[in-house]
N, C-alpha and C positions, 0 to 999 in steps of 0.2 A: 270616300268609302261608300256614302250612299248613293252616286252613281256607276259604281263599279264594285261587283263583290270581291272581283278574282284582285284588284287597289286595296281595298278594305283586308283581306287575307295576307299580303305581301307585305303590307305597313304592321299589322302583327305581329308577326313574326320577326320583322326586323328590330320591333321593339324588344320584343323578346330576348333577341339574342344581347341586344345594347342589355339589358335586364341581367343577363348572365353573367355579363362582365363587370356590372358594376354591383351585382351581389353577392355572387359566389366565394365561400368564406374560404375557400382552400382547395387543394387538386383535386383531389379524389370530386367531391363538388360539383367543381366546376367542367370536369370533365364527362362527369356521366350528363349532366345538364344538354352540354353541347354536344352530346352525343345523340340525348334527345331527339334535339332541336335541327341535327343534321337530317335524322330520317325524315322532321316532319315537314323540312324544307325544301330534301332533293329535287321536286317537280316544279317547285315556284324560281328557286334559284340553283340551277345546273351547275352555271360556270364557277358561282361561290364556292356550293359543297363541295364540287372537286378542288378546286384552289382550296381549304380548308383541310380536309381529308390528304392532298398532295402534303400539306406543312403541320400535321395534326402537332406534330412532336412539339414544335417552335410555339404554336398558338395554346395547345394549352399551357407550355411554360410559361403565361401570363398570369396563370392563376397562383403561381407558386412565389414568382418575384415580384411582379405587378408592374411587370418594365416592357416597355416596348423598343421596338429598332426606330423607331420616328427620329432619333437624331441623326442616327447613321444616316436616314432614306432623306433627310435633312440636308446633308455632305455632300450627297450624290445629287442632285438635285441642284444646289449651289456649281457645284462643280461643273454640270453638264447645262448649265446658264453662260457659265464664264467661257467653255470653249464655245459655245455659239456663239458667244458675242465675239470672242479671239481668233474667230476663225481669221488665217492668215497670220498668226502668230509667226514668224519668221524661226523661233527656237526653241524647243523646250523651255530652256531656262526663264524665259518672261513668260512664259503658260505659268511656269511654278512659283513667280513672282507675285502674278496678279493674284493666283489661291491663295496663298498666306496674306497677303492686303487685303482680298474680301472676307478672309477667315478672322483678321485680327478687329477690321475696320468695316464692320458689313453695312454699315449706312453710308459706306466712303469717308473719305479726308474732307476733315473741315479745311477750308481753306486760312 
């Protein structure tokens, strides 16, 4: 921060926002907060406030349930591990074999 002011201003505000999420008592809240927190961020972080503003609906829905997709983005992730490793999988069917073994057994088979 004190060799860079434009570091010191960026890490702020990112705390901030971490701040938003982990305080904000309810929608209304947490949405004017991050509403904020968008205008005061648009020239530091472009590509975020757009990805944010692009999914407003979805991200403040966090304020209301306090759930996030990390399992799903979890699945997908697994899943696009396994066909890289399977590339050459000869059928379908052993593609859907190995998901369900890494889904059931994700540290693998003991032997």
């Amino acid at each position: 921060k004190e060799a860079s002011p434009l570091i010191g201003i960026m890490h702020s505000l990112k705390e901030e926002l971490h701040q938003i999420f982990e305080e904000s008592q309810n929608l209304g809240e947490g949405t004017l907060k991050l509403i904020d927190w968008l205008d005061k961020a648009q020239i530091y972080y472009k590509k975020s406030v757009s990805a944010i503003k692009r999914w407003f609906a979805e991200v403040v829905g966090y304020f209301e349930s306090r759930t996030t997709n990390g399992v799903v983005e979890g699945v997908n992730n697994k899943l696009k591990l396994l066909k890289w490793c399977g590339f050459g999988f000869m059928n379908f069917n052993n593609f859907t074999i190995r998901a369900l073994l890494l889904w059931h057994y994700p540290n693998g088979l003991a032997h």
